[in-house]
C-alpha positions in Angstrom: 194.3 86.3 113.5 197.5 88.0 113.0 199.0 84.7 110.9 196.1 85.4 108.6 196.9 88.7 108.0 200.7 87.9 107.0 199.6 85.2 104.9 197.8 87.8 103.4 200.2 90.4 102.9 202.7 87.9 101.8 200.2 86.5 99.1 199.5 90.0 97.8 202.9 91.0 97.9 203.6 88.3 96.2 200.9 88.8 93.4 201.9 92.1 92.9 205.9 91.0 92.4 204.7 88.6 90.0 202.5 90.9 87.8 205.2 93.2 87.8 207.9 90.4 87.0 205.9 89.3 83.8 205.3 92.7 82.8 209.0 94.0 82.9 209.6 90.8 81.3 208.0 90.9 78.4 209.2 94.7 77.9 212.8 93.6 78.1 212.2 90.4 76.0 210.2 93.2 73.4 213.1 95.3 73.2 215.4 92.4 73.0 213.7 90.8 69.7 212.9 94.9 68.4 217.1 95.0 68.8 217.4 91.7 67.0 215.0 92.1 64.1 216.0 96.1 63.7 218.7 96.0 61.2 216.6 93.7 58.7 213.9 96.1 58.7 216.2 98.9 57.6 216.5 100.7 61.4 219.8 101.6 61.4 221.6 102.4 65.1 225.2 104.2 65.7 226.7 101.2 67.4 228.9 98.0 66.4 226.8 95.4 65.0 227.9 93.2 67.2 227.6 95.2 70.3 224.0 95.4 69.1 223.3 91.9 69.1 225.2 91.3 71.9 222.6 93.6 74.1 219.6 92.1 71.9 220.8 88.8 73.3 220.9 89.7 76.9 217.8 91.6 76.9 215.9 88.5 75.7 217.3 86.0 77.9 216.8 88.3 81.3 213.6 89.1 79.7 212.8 85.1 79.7 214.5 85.0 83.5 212.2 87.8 84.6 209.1 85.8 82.8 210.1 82.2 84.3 210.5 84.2 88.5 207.0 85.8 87.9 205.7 82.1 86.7 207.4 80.4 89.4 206.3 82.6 92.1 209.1 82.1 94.4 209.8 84.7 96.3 209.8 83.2 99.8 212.7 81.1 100.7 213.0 79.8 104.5 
């Protein structure tokens, strides 16, 4: 009985960390490609271009990372 229950709770925790991973993701990636893709659209920010594309590029590929954990699921080692 009790192993059910913390198979459980592990399972929905583990729902819930994904759901959030994939969400949070897909912000970061957003803002990532919105940083990129800014400057040809005629948005025009107060920093060094290539400050700005240096944080466009980190924001997409944490973005991606934060995707690819809640996909995988793997928040259990042991």
């Amino acid at each position: 009985m009790e192993n059910r229950t913390e198979e459980r709770r592990r399972k929905n925790y583990s729902q819930m960390r994904s759901i959030v991973d994939f969400g949070m993701g897909l912000v970061i990636f957003g803002f990532g490609v919105y940083f990129m893709f800014a400057p040809g659209k005629g948005v025009q920010f107060d920093i060094e271009p290539v400050l700005m594309y240096f944080f466009a590029g980190l924001c997409i590929v944490y973005g991606a990372w934060r995707i690819y954990r809640g996909y995988k699921k793997n928040y259990y080692t042991e």
